[in-house]
PyMOL CGO cylinders between C-alpha atoms (Angstrom):
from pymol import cmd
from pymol.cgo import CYLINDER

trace = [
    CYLINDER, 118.88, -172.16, 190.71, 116.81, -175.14, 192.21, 0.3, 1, 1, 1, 1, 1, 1,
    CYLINDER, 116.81, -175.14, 192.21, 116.18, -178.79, 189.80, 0.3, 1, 1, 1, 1, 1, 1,
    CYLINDER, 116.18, -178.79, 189.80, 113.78, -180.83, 191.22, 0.3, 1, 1, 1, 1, 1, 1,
    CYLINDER, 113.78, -180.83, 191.22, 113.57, -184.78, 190.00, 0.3, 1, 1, 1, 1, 1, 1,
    CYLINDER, 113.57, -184.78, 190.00, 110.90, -183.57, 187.51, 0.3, 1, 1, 1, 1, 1, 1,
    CYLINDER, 110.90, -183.57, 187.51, 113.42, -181.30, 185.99, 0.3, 1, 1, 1, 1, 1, 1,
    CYLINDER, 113.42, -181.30, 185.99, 111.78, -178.64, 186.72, 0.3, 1, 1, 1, 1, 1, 1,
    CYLINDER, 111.78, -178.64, 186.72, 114.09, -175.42, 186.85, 0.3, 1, 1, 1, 1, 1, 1,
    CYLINDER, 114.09, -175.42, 186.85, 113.65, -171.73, 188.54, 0.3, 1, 1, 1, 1, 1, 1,
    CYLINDER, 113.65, -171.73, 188.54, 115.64, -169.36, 190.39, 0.3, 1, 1, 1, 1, 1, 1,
    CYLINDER, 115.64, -169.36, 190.39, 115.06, -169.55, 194.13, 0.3, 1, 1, 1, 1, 1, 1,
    CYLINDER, 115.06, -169.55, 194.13, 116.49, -168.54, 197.66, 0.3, 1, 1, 1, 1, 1, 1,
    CYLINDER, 116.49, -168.54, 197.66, 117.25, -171.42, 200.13, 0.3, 1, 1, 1, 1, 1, 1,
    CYLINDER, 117.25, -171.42, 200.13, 117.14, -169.92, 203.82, 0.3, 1, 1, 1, 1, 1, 1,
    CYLINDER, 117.14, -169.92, 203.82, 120.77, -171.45, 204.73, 0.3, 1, 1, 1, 1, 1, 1,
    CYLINDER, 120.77, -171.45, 204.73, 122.15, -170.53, 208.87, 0.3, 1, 1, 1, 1, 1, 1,
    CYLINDER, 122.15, -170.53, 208.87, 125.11, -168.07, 207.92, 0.3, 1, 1, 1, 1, 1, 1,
    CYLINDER, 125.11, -168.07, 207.92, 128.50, -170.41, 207.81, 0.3, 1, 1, 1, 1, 1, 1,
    CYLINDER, 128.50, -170.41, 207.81, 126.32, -172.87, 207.08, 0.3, 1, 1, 1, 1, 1, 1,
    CYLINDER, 126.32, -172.87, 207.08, 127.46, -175.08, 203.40, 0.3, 1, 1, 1, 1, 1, 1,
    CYLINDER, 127.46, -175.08, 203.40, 124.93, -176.03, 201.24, 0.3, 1, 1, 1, 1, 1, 1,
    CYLINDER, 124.93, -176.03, 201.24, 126.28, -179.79, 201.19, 0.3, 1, 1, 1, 1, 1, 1,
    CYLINDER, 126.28, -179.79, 201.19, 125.64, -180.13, 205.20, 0.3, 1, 1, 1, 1, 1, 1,
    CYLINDER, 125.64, -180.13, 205.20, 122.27, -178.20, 204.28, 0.3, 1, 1, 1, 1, 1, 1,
    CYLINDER, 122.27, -178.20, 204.28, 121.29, -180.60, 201.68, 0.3, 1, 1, 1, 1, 1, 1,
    CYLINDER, 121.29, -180.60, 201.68, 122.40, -184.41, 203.75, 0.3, 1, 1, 1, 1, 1, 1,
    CYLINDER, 122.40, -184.41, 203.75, 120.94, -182.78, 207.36, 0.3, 1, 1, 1, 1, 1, 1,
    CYLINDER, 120.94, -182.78, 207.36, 117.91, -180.71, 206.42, 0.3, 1, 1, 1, 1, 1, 1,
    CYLINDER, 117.91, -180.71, 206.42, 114.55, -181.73, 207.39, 0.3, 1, 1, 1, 1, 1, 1,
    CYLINDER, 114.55, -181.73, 207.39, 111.93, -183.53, 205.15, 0.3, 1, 1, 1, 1, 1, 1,
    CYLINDER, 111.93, -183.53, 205.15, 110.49, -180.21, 204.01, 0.3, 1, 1, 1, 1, 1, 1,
    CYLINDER, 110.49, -180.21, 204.01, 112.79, -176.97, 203.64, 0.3, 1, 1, 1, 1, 1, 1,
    CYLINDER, 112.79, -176.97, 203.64, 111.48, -173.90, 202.54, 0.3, 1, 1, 1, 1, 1, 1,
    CYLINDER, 111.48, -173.90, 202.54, 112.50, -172.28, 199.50, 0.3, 1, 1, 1, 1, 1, 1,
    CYLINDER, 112.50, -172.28, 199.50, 111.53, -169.10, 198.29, 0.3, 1, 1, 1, 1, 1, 1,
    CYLINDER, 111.53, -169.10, 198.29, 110.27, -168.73, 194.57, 0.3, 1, 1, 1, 1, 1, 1,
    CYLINDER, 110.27, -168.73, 194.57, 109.25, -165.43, 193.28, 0.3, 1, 1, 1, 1, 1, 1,
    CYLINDER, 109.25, -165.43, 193.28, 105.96, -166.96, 193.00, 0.3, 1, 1, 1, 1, 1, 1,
    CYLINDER, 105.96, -166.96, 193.00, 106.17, -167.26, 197.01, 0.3, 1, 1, 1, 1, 1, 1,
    CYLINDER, 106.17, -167.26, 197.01, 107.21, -169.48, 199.70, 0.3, 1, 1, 1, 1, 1, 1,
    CYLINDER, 107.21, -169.48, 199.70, 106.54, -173.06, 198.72, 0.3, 1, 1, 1, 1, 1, 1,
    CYLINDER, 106.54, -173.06, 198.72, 108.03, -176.13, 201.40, 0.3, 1, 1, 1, 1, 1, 1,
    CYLINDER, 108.03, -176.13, 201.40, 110.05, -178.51, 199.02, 0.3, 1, 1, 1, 1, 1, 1,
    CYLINDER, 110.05, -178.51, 199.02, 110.54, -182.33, 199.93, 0.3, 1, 1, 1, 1, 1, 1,
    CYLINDER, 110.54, -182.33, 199.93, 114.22, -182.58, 200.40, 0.3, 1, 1, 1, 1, 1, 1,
    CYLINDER, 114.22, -182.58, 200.40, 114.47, -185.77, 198.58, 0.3, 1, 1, 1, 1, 1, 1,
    CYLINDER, 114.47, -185.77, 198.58, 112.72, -184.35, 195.40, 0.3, 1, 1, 1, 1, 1, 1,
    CYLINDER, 112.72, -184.35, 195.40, 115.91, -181.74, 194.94, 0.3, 1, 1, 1, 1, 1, 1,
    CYLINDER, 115.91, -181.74, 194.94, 118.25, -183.03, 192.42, 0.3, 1, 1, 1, 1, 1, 1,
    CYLINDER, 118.25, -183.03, 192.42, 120.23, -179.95, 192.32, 0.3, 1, 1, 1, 1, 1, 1,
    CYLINDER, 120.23, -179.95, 192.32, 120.98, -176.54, 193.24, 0.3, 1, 1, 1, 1, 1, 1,
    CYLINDER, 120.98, -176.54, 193.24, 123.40, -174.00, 191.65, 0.3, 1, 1, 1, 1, 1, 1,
    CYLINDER, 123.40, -174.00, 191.65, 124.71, -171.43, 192.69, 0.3, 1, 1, 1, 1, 1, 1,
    CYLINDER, 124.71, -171.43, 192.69, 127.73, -168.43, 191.21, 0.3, 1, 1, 1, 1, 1, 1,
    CYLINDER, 127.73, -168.43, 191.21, 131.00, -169.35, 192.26, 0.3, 1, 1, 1, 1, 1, 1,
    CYLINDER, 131.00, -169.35, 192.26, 131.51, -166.12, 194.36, 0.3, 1, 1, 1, 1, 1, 1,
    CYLINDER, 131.51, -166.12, 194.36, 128.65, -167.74, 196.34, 0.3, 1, 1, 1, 1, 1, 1,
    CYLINDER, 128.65, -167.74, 196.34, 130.11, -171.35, 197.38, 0.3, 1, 1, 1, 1, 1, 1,
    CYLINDER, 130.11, -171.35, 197.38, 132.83, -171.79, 199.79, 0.3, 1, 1, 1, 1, 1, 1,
    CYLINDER, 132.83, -171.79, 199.79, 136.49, -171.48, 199.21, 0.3, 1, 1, 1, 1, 1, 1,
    CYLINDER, 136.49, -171.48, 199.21, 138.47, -174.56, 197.97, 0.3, 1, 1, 1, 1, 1, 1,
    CYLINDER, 138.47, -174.56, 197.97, 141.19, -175.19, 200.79, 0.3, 1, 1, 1, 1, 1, 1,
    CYLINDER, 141.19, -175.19, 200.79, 144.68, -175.48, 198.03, 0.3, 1, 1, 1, 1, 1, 1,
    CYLINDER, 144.68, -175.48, 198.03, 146.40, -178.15, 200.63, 0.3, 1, 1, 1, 1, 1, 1,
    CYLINDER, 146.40, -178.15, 200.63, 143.24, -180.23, 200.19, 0.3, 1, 1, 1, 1, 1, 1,
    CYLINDER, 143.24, -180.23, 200.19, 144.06, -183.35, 197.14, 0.3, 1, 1, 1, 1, 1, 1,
    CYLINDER, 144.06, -183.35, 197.14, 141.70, -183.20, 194.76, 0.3, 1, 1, 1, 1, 1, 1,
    CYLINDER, 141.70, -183.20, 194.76, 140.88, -185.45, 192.13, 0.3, 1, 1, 1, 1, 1, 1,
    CYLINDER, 140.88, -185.45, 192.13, 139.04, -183.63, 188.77, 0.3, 1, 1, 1, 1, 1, 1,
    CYLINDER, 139.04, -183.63, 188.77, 137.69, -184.90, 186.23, 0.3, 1, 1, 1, 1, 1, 1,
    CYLINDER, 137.69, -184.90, 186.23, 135.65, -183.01, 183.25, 0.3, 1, 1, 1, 1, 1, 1,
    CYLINDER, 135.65, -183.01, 183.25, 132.33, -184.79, 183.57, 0.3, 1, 1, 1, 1, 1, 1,
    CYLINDER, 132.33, -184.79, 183.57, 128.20, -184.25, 181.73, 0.3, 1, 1, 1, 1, 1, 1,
    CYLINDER, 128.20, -184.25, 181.73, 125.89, -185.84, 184.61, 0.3, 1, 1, 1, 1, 1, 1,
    CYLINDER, 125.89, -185.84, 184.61, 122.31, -186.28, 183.12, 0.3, 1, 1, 1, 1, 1, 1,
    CYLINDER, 122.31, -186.28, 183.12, 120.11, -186.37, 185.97, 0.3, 1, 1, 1, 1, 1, 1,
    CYLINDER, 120.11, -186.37, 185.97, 116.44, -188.22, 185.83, 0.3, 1, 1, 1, 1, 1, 1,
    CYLINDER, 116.44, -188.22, 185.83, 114.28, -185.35, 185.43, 0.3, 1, 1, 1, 1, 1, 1,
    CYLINDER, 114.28, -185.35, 185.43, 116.15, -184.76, 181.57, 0.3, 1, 1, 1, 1, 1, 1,
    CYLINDER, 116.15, -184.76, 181.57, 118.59, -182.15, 182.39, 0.3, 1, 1, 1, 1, 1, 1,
    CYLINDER, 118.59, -182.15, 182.39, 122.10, -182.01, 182.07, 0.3, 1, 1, 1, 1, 1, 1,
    CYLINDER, 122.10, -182.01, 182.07, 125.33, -180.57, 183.39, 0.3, 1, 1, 1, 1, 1, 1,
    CYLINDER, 125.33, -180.57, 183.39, 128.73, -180.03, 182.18, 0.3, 1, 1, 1, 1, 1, 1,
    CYLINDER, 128.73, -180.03, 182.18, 131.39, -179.29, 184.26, 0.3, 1, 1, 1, 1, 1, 1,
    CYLINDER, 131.39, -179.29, 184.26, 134.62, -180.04, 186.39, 0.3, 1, 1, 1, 1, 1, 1,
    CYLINDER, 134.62, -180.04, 186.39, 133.26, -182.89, 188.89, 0.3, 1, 1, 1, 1, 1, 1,
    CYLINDER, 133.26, -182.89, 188.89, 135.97, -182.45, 191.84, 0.3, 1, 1, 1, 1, 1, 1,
    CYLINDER, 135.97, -182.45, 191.84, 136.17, -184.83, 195.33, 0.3, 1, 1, 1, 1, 1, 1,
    CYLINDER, 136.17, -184.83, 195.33, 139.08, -185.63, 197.40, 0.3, 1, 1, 1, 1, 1, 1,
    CYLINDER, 139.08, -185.63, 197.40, 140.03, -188.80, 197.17, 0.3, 1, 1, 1, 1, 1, 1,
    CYLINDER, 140.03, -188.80, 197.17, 141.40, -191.35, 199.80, 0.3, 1, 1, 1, 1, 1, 1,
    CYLINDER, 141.40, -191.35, 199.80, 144.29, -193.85, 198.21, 0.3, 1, 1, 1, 1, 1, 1,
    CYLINDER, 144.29, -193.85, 198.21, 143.52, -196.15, 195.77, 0.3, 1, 1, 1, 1, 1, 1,
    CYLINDER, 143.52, -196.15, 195.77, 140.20, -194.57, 195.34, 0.3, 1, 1, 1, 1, 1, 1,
    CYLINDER, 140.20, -194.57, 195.34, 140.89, -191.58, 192.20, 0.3, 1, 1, 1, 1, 1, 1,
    CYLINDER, 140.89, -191.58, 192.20, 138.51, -192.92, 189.85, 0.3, 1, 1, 1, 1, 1, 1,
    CYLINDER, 138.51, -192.92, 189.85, 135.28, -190.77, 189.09, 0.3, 1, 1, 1, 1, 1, 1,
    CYLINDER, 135.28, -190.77, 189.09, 133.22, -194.21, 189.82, 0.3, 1, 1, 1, 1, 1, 1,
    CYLINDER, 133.22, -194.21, 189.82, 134.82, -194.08, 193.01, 0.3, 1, 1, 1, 1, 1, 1,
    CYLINDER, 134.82, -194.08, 193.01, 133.90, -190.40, 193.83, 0.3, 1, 1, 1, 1, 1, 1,
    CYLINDER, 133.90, -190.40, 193.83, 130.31, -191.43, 192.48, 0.3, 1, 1, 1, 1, 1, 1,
    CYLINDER, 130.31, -191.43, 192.48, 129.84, -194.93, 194.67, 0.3, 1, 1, 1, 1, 1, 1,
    CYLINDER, 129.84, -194.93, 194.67, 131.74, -193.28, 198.22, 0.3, 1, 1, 1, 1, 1, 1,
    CYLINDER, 131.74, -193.28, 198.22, 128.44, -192.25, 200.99, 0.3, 1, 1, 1, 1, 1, 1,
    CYLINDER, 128.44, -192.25, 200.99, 128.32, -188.95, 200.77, 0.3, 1, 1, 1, 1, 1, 1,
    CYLINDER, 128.32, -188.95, 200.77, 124.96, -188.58, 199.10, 0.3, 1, 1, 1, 1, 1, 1,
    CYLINDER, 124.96, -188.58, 199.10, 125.84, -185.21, 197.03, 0.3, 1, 1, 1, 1, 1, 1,
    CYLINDER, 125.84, -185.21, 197.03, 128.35, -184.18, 194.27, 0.3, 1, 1, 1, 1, 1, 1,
    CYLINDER, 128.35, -184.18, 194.27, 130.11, -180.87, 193.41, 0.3, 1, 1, 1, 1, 1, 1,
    CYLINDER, 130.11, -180.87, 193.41, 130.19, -179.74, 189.91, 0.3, 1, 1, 1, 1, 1, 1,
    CYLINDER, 130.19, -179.74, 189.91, 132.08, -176.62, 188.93, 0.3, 1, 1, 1, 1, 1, 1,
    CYLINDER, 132.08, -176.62, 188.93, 130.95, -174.69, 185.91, 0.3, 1, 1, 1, 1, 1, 1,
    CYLINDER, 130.95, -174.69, 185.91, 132.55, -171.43, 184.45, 0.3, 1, 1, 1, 1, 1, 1,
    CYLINDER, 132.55, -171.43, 184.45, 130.79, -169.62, 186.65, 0.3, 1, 1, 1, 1, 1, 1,
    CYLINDER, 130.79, -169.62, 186.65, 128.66, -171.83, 189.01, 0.3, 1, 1, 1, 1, 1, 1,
    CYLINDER, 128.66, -171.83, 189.01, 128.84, -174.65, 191.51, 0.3, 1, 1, 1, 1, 1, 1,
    CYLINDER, 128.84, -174.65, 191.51, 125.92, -177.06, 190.89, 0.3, 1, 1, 1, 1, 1, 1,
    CYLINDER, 125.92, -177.06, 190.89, 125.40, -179.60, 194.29, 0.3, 1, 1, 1, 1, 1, 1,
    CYLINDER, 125.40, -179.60, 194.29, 123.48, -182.81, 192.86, 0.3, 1, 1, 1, 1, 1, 1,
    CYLINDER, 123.48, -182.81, 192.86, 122.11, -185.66, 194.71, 0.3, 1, 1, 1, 1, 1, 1,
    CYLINDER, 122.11, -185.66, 194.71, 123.44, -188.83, 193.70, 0.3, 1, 1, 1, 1, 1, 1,
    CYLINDER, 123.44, -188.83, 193.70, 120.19, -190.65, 193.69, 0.3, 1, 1, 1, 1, 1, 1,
    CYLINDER, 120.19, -190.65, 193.69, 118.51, -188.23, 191.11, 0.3, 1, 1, 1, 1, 1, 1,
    CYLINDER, 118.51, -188.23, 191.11, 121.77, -189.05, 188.64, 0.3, 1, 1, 1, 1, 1, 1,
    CYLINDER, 121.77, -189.05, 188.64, 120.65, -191.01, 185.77, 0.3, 1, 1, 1, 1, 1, 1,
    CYLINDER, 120.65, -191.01, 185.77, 124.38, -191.02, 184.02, 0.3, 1, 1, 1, 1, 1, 1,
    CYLINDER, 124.38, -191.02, 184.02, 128.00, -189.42, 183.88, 0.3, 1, 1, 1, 1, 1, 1,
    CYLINDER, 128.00, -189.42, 183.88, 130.54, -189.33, 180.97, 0.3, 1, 1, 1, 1, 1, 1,
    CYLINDER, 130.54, -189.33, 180.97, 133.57, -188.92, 181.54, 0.3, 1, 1, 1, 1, 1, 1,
    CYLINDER, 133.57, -188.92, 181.54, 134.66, -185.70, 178.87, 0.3, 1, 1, 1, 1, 1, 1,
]
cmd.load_cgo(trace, "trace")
């Protein structure tokens, strides 16, 4: 599933380099990326993605050494839409809070739903609440 800043929704494929992660896709892809609708191919500005889900069985595997920080979270991005889920980072001493996962340079966060893992751009995020 593809969000654009409009908050417009649809199900679409993104043409991703096999071992490739959809977080380096999204902060090293080109302007324009094509995405395939069932409509047909459109090329989608880069910047105007806000966020793409995708099953669980489809992102990568969480590494269990790794020390993540969770925190249940609703992030209500620009476009209107809104997303519930277990916001999840690792996080470098003295830097645990979800403000601080939200404010660090990487320009995307991971969301886990039930069943989904929804990627959002930070700059199309309009609010999180802490649940």
């Amino acid at each position: 599933m593809i969000t654009l800043e409009d908050g417009e929704q649809a199900h679409a494929m993104l043409f991703l380099a096999p071992g490739s992660s959809v977080i380096r896709f999204l902060e090293d892809a080109p302007p324009f990326v094509p995405v395939s609708y069932t409509a047909g191919l459109r090329l989608v500005s880069r910047s105007s993605i806000a966020c793409i889900t995708v099953q669980s069985t489809d992102a990568p595997p969480e590494d269990p050494d790794l020390p993540l920080e969770r925190q249940r979270v609703r992030i209500r991005l620009r476009g209107g839409r809104s997303i519930e889920g277990e916001l999840r980072w690792i996080a470098s001493s003295g830097r645990r809070r979800t403000a601080d996962c939200l404010n660090d340079p990487m320009l995307h966060v991971v969301v886990h739903e039930a069943a989904h893992v929804s990627f959002i751009a930070k700059v199309h995020i309009a609010y999180t609440e802490e649940l």
